[in-house]
DOMIBA-512022 format. One record per residue: z, y negated, x of N, C-alpha, C in turn; residue in one letter. Coordinates in pm, whole numbers. Example, Ala and Ser with C-alpha at 12.3 -4.5 7.8 and 13.67 -1.06 7.14 Angstrom:
BEGIN
<nup:780 | nnorth:569 | neast:1319 | caup:780 | canorth:450 | caeast:1230 | cup:780 | cnorth:330 | ceast:1320 | resn:a>
<nup:708 | nnorth:225 | neast:1285 | caup:714 | canorth:106 | caeast:1367 | cup:787 | cnorth:-3 | ceast:1290 | resn:s>
//
This chain:
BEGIN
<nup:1255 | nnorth:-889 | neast:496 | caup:1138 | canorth:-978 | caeast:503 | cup:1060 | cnorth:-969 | ceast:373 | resn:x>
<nup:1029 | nnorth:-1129 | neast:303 | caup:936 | canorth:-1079 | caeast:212 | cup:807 | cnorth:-1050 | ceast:186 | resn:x>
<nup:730 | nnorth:-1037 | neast:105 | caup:589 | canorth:-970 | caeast:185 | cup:470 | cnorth:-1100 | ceast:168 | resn:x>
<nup:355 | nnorth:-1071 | neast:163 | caup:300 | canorth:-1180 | caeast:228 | cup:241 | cnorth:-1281 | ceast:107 | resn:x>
<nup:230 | nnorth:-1418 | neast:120 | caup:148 | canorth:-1502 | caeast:83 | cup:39 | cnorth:-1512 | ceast:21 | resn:x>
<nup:-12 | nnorth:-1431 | neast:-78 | caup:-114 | canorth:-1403 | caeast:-114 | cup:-178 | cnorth:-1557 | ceast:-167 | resn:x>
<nup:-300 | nnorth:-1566 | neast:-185 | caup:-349 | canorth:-1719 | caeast:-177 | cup:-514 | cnorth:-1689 | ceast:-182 | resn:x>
<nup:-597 | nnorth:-1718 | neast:-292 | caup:-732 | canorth:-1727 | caeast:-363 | cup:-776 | cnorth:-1893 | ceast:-300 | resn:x>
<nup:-894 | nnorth:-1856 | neast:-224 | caup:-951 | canorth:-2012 | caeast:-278 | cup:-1065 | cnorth:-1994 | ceast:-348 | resn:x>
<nup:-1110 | nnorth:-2134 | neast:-431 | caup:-1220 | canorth:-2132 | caeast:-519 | cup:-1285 | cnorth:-2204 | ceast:-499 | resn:x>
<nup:-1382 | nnorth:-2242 | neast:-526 | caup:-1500 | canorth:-2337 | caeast:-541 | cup:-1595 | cnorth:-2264 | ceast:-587 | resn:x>
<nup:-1749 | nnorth:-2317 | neast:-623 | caup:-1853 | canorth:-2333 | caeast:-682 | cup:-1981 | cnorth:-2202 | ceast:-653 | resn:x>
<nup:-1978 | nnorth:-2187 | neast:-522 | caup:-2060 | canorth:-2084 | caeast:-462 | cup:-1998 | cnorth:-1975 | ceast:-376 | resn:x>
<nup:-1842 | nnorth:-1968 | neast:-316 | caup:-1853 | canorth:-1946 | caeast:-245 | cup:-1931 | cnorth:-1958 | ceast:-124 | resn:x>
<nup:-1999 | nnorth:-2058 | neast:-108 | caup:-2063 | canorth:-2003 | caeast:24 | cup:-2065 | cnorth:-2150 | ceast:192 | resn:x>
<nup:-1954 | nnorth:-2242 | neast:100 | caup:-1907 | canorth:-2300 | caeast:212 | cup:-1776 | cnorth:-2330 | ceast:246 | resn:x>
<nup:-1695 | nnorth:-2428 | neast:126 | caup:-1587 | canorth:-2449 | caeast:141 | cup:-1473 | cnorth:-2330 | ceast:115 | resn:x>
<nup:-1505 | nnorth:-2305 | neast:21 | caup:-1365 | canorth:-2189 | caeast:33 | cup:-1359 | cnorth:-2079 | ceast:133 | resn:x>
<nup:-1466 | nnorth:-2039 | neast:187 | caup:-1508 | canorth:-1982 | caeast:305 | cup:-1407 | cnorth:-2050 | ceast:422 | resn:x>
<nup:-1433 | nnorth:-2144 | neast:444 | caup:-1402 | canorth:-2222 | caeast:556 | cup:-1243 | cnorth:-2230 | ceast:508 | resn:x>
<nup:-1159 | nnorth:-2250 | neast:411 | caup:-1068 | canorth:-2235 | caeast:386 | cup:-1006 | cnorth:-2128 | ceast:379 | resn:x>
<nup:-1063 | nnorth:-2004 | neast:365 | caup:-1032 | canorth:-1856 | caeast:357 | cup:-1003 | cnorth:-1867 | ceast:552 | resn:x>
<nup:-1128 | nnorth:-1876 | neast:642 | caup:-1106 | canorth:-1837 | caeast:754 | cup:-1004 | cnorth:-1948 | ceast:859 | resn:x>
<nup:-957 | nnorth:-2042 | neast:796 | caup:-840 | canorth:-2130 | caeast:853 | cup:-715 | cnorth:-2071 | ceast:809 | resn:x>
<nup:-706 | nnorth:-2078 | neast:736 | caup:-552 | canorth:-1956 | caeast:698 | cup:-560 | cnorth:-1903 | ceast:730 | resn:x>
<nup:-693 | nnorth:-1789 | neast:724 | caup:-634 | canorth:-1648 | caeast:838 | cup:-573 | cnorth:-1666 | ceast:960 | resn:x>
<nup:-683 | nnorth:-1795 | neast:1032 | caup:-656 | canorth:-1832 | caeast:1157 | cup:-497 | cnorth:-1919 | ceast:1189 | resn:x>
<nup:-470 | nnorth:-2026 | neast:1169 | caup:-357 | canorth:-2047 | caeast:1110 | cup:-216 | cnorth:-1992 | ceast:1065 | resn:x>
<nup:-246 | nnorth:-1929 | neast:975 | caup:-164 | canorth:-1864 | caeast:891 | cup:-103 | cnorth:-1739 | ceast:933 | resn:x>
<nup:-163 | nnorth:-1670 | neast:1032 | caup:-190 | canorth:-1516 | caeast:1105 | cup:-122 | cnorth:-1389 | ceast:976 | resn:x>
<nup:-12 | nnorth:-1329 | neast:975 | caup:1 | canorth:-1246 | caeast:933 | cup:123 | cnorth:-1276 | ceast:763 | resn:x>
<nup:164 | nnorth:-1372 | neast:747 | caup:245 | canorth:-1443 | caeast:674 | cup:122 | cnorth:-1484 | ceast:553 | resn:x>
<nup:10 | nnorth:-1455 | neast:579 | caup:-126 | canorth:-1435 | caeast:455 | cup:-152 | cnorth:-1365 | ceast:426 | resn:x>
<nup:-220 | nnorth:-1325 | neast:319 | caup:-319 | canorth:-1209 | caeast:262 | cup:-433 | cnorth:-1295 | ceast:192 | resn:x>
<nup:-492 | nnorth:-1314 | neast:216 | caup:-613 | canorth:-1470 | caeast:206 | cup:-782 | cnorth:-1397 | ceast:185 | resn:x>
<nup:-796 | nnorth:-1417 | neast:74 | caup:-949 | canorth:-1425 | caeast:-37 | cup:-1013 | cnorth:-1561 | ceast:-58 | resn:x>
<nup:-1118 | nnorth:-1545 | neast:-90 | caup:-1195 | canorth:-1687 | caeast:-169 | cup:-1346 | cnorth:-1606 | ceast:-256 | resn:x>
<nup:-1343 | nnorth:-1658 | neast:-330 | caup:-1486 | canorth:-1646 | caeast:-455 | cup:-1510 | cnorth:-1809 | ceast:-450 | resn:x>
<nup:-1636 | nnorth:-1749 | neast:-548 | caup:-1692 | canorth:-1869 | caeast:-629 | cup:-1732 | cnorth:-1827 | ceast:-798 | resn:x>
<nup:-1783 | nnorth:-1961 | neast:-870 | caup:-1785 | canorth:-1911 | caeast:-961 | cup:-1905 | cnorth:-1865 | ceast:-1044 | resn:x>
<nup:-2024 | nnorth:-1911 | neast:-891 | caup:-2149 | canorth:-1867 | caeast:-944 | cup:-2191 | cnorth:-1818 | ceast:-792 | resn:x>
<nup:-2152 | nnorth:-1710 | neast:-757 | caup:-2185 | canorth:-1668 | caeast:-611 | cup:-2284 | cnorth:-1709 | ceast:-513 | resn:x>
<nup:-2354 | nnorth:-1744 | neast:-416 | caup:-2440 | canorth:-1780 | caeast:-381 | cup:-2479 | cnorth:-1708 | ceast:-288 | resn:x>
<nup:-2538 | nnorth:-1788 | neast:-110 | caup:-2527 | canorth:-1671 | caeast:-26 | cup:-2483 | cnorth:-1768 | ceast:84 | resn:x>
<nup:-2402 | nnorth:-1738 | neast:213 | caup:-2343 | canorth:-1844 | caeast:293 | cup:-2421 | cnorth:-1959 | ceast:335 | resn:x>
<nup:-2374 | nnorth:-2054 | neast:359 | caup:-2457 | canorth:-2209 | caeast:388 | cup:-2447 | cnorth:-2149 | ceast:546 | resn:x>
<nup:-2586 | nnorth:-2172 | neast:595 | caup:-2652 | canorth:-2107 | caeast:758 | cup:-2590 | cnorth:-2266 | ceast:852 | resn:x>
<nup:-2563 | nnorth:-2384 | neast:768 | caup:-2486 | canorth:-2458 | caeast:891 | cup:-2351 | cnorth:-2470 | ceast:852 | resn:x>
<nup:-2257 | nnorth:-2405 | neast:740 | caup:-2115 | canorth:-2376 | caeast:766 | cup:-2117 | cnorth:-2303 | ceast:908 | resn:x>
<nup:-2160 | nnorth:-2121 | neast:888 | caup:-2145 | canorth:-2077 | caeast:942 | cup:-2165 | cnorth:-2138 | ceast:1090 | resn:x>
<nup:-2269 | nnorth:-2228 | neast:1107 | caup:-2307 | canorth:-2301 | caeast:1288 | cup:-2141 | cnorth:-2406 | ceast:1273 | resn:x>
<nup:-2127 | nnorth:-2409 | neast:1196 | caup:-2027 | canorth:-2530 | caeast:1203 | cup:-1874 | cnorth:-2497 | ceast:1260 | resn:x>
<nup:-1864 | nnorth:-2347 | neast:1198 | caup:-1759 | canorth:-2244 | caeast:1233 | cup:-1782 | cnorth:-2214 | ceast:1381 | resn:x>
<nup:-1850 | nnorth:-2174 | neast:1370 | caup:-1856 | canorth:-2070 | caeast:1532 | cup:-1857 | cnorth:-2160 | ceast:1612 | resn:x>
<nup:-1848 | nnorth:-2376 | neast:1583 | caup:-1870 | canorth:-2449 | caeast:1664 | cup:-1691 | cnorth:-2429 | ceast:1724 | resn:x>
<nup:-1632 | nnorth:-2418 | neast:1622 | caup:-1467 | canorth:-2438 | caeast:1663 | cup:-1364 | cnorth:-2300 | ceast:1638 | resn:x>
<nup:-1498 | nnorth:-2197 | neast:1728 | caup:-1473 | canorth:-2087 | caeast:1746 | cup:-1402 | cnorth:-1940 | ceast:1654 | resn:x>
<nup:-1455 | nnorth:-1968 | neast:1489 | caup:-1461 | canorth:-1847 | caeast:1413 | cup:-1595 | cnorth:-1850 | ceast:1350 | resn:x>
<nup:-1612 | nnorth:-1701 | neast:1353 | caup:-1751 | canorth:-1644 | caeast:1303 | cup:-1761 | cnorth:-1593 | ceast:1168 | resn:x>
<nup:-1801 | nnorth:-1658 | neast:1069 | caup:-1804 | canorth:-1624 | caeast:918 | cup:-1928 | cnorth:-1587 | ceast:881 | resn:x>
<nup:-2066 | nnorth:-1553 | neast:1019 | caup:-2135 | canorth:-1538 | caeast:968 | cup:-2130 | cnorth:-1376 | ceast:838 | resn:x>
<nup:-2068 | nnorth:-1279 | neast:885 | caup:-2053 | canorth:-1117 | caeast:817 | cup:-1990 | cnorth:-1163 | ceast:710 | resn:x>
<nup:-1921 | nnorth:-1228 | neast:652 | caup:-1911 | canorth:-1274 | caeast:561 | cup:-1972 | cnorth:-1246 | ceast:413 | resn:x>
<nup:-1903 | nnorth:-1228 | neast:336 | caup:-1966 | canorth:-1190 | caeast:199 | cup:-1911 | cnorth:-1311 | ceast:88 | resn:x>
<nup:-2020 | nnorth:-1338 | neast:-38 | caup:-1963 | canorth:-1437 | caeast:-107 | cup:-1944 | cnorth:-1366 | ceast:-272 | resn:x>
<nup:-1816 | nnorth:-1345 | neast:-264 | caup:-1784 | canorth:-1300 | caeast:-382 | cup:-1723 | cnorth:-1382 | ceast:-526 | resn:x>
<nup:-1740 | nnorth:-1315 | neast:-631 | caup:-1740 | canorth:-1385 | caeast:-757 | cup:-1551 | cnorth:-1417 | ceast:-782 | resn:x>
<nup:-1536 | nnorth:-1493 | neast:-847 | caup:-1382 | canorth:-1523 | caeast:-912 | cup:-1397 | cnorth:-1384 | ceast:-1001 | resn:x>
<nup:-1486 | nnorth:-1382 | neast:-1106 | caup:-1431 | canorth:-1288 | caeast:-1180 | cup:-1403 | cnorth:-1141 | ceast:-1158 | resn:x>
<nup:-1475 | nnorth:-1112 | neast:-1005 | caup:-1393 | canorth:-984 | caeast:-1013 | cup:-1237 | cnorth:-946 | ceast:-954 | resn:x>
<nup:-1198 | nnorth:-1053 | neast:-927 | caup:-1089 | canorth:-1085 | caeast:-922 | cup:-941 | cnorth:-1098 | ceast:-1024 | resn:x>
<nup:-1032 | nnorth:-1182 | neast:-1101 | caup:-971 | canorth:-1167 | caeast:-1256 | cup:-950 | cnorth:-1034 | ceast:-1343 | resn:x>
<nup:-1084 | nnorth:-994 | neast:-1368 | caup:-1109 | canorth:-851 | caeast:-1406 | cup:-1001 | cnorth:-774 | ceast:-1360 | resn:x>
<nup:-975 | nnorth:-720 | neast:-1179 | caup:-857 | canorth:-663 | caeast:-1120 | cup:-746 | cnorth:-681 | ceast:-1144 | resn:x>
<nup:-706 | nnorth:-809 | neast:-1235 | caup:-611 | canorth:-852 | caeast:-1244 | cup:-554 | cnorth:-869 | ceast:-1113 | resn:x>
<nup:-572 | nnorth:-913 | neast:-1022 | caup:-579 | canorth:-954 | caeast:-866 | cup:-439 | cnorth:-1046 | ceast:-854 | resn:x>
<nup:-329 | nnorth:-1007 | neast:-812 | caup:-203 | canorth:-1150 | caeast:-822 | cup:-201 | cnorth:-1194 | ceast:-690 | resn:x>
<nup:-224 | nnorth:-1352 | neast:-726 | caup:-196 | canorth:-1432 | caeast:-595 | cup:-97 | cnorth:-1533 | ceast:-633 | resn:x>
<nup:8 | nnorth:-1583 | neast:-533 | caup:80 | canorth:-1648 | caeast:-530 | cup:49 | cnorth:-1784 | ceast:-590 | resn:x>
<nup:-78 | nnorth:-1843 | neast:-476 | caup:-161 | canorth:-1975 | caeast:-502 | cup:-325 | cnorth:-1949 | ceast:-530 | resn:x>
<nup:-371 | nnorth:-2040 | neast:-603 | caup:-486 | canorth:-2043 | caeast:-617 | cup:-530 | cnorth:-2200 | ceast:-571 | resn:x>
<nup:-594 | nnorth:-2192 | neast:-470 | caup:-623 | canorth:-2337 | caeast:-378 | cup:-804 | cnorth:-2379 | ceast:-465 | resn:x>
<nup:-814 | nnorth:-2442 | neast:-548 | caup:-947 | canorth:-2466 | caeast:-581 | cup:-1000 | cnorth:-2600 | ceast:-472 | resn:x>
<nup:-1108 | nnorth:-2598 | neast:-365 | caup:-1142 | canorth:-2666 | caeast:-349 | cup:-1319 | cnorth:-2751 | ceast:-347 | resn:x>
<nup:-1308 | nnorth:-2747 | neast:-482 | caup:-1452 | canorth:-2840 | caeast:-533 | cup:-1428 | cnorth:-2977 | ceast:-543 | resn:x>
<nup:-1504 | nnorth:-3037 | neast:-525 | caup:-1535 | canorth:-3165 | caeast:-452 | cup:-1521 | cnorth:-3212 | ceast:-621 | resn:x>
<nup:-1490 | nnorth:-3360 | neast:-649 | caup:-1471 | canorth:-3440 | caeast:-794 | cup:-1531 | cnorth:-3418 | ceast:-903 | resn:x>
<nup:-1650 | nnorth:-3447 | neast:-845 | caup:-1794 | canorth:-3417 | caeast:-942 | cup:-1786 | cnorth:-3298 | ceast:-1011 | resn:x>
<nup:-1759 | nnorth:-3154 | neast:-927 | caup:-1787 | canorth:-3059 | caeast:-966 | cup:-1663 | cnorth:-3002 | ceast:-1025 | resn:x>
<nup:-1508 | nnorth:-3043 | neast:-1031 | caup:-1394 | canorth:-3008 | caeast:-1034 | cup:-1375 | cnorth:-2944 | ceast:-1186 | resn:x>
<nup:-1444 | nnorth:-3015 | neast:-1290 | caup:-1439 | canorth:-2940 | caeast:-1475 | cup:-1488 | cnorth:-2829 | ceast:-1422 | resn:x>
<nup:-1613 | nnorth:-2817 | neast:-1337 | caup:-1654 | canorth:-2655 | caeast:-1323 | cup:-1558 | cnorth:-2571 | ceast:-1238 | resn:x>
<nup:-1467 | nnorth:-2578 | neast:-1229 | caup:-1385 | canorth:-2498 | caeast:-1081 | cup:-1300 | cnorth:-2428 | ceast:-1241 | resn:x>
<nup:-1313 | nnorth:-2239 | neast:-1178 | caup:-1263 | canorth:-2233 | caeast:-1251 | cup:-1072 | cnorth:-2187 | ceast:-1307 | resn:x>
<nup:-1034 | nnorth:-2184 | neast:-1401 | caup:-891 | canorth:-2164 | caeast:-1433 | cup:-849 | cnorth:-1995 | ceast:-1375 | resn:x>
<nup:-773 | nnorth:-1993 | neast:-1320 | caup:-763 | canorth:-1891 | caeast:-1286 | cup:-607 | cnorth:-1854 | ceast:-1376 | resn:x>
<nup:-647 | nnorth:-1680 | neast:-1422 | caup:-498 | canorth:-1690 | caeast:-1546 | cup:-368 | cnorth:-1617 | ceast:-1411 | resn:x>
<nup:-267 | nnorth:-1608 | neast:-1515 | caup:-149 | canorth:-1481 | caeast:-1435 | cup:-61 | cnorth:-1646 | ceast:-1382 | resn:x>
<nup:9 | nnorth:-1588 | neast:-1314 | caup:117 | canorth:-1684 | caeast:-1271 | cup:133 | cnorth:-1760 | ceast:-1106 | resn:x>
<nup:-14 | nnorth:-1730 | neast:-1098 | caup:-43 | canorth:-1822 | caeast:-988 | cup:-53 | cnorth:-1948 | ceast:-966 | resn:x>
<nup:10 | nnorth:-2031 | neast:-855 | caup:62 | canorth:-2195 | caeast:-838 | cup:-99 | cnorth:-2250 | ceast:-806 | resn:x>
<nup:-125 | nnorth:-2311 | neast:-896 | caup:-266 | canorth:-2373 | caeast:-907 | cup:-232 | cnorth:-2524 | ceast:-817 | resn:x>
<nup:-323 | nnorth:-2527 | neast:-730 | caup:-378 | canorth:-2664 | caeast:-626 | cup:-496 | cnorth:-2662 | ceast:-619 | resn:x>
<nup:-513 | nnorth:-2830 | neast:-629 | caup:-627 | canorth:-2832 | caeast:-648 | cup:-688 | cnorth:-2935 | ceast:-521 | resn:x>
<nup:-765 | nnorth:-2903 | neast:-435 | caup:-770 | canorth:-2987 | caeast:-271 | cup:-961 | cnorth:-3005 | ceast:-290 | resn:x>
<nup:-986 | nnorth:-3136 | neast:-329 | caup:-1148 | canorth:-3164 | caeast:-341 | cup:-1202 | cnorth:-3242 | ceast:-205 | resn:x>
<nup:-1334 | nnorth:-3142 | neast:-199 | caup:-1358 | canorth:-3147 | caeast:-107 | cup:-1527 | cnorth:-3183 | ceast:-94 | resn:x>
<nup:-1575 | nnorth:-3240 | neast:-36 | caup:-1772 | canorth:-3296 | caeast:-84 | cup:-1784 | cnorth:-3168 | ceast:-72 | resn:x>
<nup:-1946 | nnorth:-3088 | neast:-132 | caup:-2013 | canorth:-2982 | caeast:-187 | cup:-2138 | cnorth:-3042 | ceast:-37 | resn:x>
<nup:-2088 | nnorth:-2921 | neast:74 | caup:-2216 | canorth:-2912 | caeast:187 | cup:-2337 | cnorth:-2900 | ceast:137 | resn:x>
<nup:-2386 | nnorth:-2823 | neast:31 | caup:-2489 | canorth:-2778 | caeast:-31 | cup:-2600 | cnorth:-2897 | ceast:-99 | resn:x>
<nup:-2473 | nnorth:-3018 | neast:-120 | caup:-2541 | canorth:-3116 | caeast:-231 | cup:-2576 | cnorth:-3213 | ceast:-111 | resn:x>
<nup:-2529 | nnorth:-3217 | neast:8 | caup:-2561 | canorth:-3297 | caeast:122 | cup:-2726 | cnorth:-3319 | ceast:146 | resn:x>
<nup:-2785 | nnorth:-3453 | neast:158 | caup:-2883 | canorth:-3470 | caeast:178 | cup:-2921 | cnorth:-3522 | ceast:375 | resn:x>
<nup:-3040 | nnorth:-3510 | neast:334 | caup:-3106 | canorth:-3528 | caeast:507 | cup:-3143 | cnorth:-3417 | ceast:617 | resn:x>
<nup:-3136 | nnorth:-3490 | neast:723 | caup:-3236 | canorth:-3369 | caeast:850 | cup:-3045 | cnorth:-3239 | ceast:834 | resn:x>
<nup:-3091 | nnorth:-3115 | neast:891 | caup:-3017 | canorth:-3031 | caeast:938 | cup:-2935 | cnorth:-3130 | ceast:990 | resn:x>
<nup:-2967 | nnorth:-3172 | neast:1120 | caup:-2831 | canorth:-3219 | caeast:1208 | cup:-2753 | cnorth:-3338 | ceast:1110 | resn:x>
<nup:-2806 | nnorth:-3420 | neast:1005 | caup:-2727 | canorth:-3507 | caeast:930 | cup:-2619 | cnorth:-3429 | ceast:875 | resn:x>
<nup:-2709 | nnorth:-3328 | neast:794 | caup:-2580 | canorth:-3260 | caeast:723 | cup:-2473 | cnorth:-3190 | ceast:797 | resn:x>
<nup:-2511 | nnorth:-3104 | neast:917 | caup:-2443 | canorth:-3065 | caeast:996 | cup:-2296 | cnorth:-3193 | ceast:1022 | resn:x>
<nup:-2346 | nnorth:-3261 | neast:1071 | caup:-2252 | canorth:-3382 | caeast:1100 | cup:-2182 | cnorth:-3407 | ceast:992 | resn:x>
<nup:-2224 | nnorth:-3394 | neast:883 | caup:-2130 | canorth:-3399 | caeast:748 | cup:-2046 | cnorth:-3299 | ceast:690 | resn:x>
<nup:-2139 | nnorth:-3204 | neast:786 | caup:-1997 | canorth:-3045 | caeast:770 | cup:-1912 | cnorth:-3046 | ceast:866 | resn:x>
<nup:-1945 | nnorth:-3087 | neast:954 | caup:-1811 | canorth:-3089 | caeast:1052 | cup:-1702 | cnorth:-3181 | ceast:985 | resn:x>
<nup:-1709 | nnorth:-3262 | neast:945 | caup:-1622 | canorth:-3388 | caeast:877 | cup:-1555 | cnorth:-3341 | ceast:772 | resn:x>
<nup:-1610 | nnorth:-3260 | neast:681 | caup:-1569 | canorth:-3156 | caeast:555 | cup:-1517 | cnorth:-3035 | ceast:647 | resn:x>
<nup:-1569 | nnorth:-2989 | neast:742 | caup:-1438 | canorth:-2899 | caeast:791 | cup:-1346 | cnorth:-2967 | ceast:866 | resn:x>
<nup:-1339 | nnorth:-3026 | neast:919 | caup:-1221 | canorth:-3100 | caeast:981 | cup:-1106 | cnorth:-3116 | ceast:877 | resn:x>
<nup:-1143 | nnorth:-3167 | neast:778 | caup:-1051 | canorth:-3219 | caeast:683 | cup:-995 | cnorth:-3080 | ceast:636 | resn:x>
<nup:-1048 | nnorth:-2986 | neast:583 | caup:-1041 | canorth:-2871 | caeast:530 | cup:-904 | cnorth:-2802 | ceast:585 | resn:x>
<nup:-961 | nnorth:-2776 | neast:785 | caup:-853 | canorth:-2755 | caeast:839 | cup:-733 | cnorth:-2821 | ceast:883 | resn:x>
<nup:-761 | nnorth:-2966 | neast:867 | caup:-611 | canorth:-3043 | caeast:890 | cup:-509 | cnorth:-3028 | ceast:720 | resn:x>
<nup:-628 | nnorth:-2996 | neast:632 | caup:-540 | canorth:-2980 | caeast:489 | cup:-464 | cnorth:-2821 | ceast:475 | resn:x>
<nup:-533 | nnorth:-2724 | neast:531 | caup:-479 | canorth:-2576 | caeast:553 | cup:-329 | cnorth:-2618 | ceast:642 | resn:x>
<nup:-385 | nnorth:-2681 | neast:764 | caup:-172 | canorth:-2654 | caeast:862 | cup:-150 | cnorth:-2755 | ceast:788 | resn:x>
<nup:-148 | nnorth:-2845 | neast:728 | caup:-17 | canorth:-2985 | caeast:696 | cup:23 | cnorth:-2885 | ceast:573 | resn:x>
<nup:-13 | nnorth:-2816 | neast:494 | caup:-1 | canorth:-2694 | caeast:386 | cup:79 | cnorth:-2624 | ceast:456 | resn:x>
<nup:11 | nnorth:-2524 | neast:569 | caup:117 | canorth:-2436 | caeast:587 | cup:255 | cnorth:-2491 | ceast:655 | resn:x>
<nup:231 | nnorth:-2588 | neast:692 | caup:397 | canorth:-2666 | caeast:796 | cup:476 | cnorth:-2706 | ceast:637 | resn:x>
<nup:427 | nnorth:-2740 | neast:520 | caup:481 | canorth:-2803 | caeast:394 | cup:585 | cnorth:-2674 | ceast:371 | resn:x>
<nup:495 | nnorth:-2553 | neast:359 | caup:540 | canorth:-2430 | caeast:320 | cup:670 | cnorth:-2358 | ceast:381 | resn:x>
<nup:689 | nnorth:-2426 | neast:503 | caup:762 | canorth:-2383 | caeast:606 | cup:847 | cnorth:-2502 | ceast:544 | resn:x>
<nup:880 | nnorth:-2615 | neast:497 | caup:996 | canorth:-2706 | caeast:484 | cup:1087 | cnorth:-2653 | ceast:417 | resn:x>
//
């Protein structure tokens, strides 16, 4: 057997999307992962990811939002590096070196979302939905 899948996601803050992409692979993915995410200017978790998660039953509140570069620094090897920043922000997403299969999956920035809580909320569910139908059609690809 070979050993596991190692796989970085990135974006901007850590503190929504790659999150949410980190905890669908785990979920998903179960043991055939070894699954991280940073950002590239750390932040601290978005308080309606986390409501948005625990809506479709995982808890990211314990969660920590860590930097890309200490990753780099470790010289850290991952198979894939999944960057998912939304268009706008995509020049800022950053290059990750070593011989990891760079994808790049853009995704809107929860953070830049305007209106009441429940608007944006409603706009994170829609950005996670997508998130997690893009994690399994990935992992079923992986399996072809």
């Amino acid at each position: 057997m070979q050993g596991k899948i190692r796989v970085l996601f990135v974006c901007i803050h850590n503190s929504a999307r790659s999150q949410m992409g980190e905890a669908f692979l785990k979920q998903a993915g179960g043991e055939r992962f070894e699954v991280q995410s940073a950002g590239i200017e750390p932040g601290r978790l978005n308080p309606l990811v986390v409501q948005a998660m625990k809506e479709v039953g995982i808890d990211i509140s314990g969660n920590v939002t860590k930097e890309v570069s200490q990753f780099i620094e470790k010289g850290a090897p991952f198979d894939y590096v999944i960057t998912v920043c939304d268009e706008t922000s995509a020049e800022r997403c950053p290059l990750f070196p070593g011989k990891a299969q760079r994808l790049h999956w853009g995704f809107p920035d929860p953070s830049a979302l305007q209106g009441t809580d429940e608007e944006k909320l409603q706009s994170i569910r829609a950005i996670r939905d997508d998130i997690k139908k893009k994690v399994e059609s990935w992992i079923i690809s992986l399996a072809a």
